[in-house]
C-alpha positions in Angstrom: 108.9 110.1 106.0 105.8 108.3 106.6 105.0 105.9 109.1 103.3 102.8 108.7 101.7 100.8 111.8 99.7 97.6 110.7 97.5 95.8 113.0 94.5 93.4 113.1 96.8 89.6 111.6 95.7 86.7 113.6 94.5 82.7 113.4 91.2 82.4 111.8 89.4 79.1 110.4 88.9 78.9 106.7 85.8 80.9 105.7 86.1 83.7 108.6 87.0 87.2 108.5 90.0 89.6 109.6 90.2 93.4 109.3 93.8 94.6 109.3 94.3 98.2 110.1 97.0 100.6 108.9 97.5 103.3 110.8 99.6 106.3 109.1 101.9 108.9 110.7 104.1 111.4 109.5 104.2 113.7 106.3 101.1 112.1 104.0 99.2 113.9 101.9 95.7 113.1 101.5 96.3 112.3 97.7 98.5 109.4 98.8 97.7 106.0 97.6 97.8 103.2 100.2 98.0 99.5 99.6 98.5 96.3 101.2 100.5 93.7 99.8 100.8 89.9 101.1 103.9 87.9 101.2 103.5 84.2 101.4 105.6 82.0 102.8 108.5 80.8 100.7 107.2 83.5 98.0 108.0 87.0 96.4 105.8 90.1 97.9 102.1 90.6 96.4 100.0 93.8 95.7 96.5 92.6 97.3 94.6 95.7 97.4 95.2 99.7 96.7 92.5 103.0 97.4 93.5 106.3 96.2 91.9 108.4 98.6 91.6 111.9 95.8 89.2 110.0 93.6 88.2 106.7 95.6 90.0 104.6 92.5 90.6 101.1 94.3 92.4 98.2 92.8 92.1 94.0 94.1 93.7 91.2 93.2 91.6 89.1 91.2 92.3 86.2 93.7 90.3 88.4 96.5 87.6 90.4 94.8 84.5 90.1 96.1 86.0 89.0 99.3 88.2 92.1 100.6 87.5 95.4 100.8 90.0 98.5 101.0 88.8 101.3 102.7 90.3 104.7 104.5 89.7 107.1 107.0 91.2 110.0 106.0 90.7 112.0 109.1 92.1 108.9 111.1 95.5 108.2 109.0 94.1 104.9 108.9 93.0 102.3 106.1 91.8 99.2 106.2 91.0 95.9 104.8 88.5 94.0 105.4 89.1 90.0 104.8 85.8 87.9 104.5 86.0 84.3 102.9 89.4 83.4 103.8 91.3 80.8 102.5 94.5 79.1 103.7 96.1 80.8 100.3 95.4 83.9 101.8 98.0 82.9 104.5 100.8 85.5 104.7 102.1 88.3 106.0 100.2 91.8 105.0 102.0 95.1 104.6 100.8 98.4 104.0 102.7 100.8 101.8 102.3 104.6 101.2 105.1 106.5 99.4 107.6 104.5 99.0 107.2 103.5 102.7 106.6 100.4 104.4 105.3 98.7 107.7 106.4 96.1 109.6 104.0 93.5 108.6 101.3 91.7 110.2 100.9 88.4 110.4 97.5 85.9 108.8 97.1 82.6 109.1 94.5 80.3 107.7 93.7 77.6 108.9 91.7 74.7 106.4 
């Protein structure tokens, strides 16, 4: 099994920046796909953001391209996504998921 540490949620004003950070342990193979999905309050789970680490293939949700960025550290087990622009719809919780597995969650909140 994998497991799935995410860090980096917080308070931020509308229009800062957050990078959450998802730390991988276990059995993963570097052709794993890892992506972070939000959960809003009151609402079903969301894919935000995906990387495929073999060929570099990333995927956004048209609600925050050009404003995140997925990126990974192969070496480190880690990706991460970097938030710029945020809006209070961006509020939620943020999990990453690789292979079927999930984290616990880490907590954003946008303040207008």
């Amino acid at each position: 099994d994998v497991q799935l540490q995410a860090s980096g949620g917080g308070l931020v004003q509308a229009g800062g920046s957050l990078r959450l950070s998802c730390a991988a342990a276990g059995l993963i193979s570097e052709n794993y796909a890892i992506g972070w999905f939000r959960q809003a309050p009151r609402k079903e789970r969301k894919a935000v953001a995906c990387i495929n680490s073999f060929d570099g293939n990333t995927y956004y949700a048209d609600s925050v391209k050009g404003r995140f960025t997925i990126s990974r550290d192969n070496a480190k087990n880690t990706v991460y996504l970097q938030m710029n622009s945020l809006k209070p719809d961006d509020t939620g919780v943020y999990y990453c998921t690789a292979g079927g597995n999930w984290g616990q969650g880490t907590l954003v909140t946008v303040s207008s």
